[in-house]
LUMTORKOL-631676 format. One record per residue: residue number from 1; residue in one letter; x, y, z of N, C-alpha, C, O in turn. Coordinates in nm, 3 decimals, padded with zeros to 5 digits. Each point is the difference from the previous one (the first is absolute). Example, Ala and Ser with C-alpha at 12.3 -4.5 7.8 and 13.67 -1.06 7.14 Angstrom:
   nr  rest      n_x      n_y      n_z     ca_x     ca_y     ca_z      c_x      c_y      c_z      o_x      o_y      o_z
    1     A   01.319  -00.569   00.780  -00.089   00.119   00.000   00.090   00.120   00.000   00.104  -00.002   00.066
    2     S  -00.139   00.107  -00.138   00.082   00.119   00.006  -00.077   00.109   00.073   00.051   00.111   00.017
END
This chain:
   nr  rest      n_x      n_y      n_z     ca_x     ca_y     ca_z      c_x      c_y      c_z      o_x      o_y      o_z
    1     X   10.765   12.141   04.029  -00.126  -00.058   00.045  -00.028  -00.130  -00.074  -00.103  -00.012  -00.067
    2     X   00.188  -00.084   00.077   00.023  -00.139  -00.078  -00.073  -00.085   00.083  -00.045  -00.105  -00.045
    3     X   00.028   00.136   00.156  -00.065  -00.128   00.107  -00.168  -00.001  -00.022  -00.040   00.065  -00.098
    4     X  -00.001  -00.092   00.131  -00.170  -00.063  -00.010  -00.095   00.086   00.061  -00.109   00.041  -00.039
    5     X   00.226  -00.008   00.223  -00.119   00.135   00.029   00.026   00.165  -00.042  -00.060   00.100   00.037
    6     X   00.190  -00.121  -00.143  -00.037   00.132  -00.067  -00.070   00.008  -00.144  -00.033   00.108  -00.050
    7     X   00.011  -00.255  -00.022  -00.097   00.023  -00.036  -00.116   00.000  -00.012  -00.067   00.041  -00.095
    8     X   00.032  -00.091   00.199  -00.135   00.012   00.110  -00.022   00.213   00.002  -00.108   00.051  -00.030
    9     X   00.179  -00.003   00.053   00.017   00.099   00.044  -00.006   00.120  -00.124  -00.044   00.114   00.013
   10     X   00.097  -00.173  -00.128   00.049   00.074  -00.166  -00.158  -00.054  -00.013  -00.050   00.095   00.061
   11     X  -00.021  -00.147  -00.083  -00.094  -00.047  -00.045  -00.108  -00.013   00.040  -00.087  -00.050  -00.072
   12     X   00.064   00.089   00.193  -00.105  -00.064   00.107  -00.148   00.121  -00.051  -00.110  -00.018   00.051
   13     X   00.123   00.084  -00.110  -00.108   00.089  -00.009  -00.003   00.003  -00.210  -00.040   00.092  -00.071
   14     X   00.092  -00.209   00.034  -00.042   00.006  -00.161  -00.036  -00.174   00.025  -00.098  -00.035  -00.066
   15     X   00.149  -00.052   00.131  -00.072  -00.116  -00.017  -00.147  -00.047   00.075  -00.052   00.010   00.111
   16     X   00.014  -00.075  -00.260  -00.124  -00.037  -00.008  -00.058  -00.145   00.028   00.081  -00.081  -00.045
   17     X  -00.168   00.030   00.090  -00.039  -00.144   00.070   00.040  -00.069  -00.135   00.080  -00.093   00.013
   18     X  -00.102   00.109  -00.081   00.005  -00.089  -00.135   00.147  -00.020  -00.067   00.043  -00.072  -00.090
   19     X   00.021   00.184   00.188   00.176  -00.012  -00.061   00.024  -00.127   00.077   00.097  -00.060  -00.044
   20     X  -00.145   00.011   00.128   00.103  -00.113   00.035  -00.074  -00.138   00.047  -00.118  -00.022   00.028
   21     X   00.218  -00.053  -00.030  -00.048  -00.134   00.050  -00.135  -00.054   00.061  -00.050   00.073   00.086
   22     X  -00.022  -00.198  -00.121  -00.080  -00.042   00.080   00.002   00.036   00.131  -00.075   00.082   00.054
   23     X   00.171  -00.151   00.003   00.006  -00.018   00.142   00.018   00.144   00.063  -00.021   00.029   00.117
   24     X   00.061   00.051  -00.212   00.021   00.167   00.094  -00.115   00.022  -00.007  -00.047   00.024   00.111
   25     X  -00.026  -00.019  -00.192  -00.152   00.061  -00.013  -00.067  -00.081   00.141  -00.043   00.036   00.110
   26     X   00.059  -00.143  -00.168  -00.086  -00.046   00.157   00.025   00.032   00.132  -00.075  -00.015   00.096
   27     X   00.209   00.068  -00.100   00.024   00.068   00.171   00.006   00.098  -00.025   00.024   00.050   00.110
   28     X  -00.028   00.051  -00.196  -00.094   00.123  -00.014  -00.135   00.059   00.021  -00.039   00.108   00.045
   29     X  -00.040  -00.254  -00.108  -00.133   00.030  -00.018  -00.023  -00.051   00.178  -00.086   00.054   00.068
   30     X   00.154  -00.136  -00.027   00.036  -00.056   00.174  -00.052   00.127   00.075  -00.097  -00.008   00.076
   31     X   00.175   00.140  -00.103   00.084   00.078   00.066  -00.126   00.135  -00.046   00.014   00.115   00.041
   32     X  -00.129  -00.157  -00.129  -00.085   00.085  -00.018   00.034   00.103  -00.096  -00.066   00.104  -00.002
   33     X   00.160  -00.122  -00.074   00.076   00.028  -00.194   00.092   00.068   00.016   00.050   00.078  -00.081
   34     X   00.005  -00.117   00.266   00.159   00.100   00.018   00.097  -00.115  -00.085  -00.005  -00.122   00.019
   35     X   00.095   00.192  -00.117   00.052  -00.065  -00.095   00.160   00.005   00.089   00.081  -00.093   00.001
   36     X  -00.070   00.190   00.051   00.160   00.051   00.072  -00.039  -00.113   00.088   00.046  -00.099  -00.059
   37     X  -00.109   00.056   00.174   00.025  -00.071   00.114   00.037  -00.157  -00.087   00.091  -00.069   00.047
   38     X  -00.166   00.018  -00.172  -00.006  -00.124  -00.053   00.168  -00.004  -00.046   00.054  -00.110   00.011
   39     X   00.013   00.201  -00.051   00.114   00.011  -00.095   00.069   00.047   00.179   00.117  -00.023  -00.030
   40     X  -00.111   00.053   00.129   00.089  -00.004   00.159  -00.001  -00.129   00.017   00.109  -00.036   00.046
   41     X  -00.188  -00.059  -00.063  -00.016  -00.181   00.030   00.023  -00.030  -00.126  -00.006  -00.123  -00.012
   42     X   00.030   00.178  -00.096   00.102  -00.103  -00.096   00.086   00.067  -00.017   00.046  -00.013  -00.114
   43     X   00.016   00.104   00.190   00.160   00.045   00.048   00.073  -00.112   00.092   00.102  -00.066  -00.016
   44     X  -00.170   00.070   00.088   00.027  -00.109   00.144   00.001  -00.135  -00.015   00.081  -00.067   00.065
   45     X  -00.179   00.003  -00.161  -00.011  -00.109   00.008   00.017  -00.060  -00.151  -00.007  -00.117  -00.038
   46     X   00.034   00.238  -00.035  -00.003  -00.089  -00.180   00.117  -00.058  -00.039   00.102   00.036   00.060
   47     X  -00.093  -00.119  -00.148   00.114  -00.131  -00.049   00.056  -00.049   00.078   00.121  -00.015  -00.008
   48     X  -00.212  -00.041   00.141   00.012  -00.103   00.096  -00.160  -00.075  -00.012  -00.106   00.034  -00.052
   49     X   00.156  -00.159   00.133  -00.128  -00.060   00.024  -00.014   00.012   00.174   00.071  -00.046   00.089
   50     X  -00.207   00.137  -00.087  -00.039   00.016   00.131  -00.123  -00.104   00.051  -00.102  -00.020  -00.066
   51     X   00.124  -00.028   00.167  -00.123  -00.093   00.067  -00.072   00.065   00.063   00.074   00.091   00.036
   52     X  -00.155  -00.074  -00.001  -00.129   00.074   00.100  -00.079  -00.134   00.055  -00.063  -00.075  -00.075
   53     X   00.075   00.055   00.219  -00.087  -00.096   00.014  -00.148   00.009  -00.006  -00.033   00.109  -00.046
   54     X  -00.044  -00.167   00.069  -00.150   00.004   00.008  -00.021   00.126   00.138   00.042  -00.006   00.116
   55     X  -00.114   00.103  -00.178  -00.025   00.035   00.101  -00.039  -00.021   00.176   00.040   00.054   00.104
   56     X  -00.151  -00.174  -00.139  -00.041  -00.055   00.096   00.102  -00.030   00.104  -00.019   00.038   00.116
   57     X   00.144  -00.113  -00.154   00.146  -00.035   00.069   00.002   00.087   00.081  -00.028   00.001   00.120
   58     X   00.083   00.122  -00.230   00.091   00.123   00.054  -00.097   00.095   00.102   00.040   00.092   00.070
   59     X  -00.144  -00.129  -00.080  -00.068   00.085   00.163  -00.059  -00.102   00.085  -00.111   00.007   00.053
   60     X   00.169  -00.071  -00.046  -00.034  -00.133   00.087   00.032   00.082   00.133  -00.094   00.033   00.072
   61     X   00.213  -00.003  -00.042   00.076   00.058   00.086  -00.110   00.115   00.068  -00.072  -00.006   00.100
   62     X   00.090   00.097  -00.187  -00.149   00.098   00.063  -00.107  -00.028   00.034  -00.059   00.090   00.058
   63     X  -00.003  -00.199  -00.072  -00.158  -00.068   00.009   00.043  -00.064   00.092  -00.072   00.032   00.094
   64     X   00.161  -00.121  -00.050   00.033  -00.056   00.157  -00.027   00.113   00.098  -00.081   00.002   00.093
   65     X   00.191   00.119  -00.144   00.051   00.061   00.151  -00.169   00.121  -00.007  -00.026   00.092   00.077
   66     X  -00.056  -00.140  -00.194  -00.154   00.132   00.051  -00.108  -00.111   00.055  -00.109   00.038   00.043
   67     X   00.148  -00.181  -00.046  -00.053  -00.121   00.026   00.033   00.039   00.191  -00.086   00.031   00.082
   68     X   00.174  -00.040  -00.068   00.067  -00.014   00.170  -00.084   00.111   00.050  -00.079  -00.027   00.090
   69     X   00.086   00.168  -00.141  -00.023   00.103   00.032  -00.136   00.035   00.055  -00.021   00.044   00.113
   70     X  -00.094  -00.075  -00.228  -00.136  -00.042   00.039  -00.030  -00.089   00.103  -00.101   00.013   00.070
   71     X   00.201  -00.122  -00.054  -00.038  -00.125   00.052  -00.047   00.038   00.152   00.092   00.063   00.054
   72     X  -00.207  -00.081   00.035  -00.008   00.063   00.094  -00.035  -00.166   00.142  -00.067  -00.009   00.103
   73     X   00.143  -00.072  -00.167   00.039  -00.133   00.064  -00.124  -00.087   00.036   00.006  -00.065   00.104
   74     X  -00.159   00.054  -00.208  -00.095  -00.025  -00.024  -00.060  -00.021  -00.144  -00.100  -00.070  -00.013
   75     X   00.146   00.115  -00.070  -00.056   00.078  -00.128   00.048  -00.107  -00.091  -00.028   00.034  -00.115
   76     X   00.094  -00.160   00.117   00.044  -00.051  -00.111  -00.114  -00.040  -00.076   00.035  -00.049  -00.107
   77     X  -00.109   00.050   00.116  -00.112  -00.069  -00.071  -00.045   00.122  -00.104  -00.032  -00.044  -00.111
   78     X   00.022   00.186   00.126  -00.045   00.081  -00.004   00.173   00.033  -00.125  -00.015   00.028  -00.119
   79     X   00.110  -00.037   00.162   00.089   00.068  -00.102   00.050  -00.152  -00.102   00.073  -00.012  -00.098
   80     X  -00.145  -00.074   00.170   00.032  -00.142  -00.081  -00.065   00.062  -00.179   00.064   00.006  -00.106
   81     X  -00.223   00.033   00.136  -00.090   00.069  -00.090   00.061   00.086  -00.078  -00.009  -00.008  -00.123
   82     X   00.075   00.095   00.181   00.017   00.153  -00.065   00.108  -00.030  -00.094   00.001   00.033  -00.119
   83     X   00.100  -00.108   00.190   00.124  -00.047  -00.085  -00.018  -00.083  -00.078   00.084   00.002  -00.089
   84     X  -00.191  -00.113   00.076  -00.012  -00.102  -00.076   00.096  -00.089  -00.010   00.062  -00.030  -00.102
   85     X  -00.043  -00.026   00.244   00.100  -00.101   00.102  -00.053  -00.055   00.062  -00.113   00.037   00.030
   86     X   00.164  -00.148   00.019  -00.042  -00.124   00.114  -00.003   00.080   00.139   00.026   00.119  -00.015
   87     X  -00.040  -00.141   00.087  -00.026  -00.005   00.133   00.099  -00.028   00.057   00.041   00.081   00.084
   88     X   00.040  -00.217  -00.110   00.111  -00.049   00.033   00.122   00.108  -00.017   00.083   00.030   00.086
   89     X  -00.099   00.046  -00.290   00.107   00.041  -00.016   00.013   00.138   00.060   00.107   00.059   00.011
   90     X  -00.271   00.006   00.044   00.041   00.093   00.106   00.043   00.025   00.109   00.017   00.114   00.043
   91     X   00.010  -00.228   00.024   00.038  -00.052   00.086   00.195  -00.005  -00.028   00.078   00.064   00.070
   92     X  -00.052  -00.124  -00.146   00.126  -00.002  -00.020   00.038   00.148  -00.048   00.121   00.023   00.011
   93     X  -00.178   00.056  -00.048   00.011   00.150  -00.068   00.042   00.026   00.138   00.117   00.026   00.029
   94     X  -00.235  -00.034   00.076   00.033   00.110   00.119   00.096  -00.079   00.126   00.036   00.044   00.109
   95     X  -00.014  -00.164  -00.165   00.095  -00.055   00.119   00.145   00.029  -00.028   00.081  -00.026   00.089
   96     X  -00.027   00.088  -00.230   00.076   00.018  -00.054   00.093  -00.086  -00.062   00.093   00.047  -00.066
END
């Protein structure tokens, strides 16, 4: 059990928030003080450098296609508001 998720696994019920790293604590305390899920994402992702874009980016995609969905071929003005977008760019949202 030399690999990371067995000692995730040897250990997971004696380690304590304070045994480890800044950054684990904070995706622990993330995760509501699950310490196992913070130490599964620094299985996966530790001694690399990971990028995460801005959230905002990365659901761009979903907010278009619930943008189209509502759109009831009148309403831009109305989801221009909700989205906190132009008019124009609802327009280009639902023209695709």
């Amino acid at each position: 059990m030399g690999d990371s998720m067995g000692l995730i696994e040897r250990y997971k019920d004696e380690i304590q928030l304070e045994d480890l790293p800044e950054v684990y604590q904070s995706l622990a305390k993330s995760f509501g003080g699950d310490i196992e899920k913070a130490l599964r994402i620094g299985h996966l992702f530790g001694g690399g450098y990971t990028y995460c874009p801005q959230l905002k980016r990365s659901l761009k995609k979903c907010r278009d296609r619930v943008i189209r969905e509502e759109f009831n071929g009148f309403n831009y003005k109305e989801l221009a508001q909700r989205y906190n977008l132009s008019e124009a760019r609802i327009r280009q949202i639902v023209n695709g």
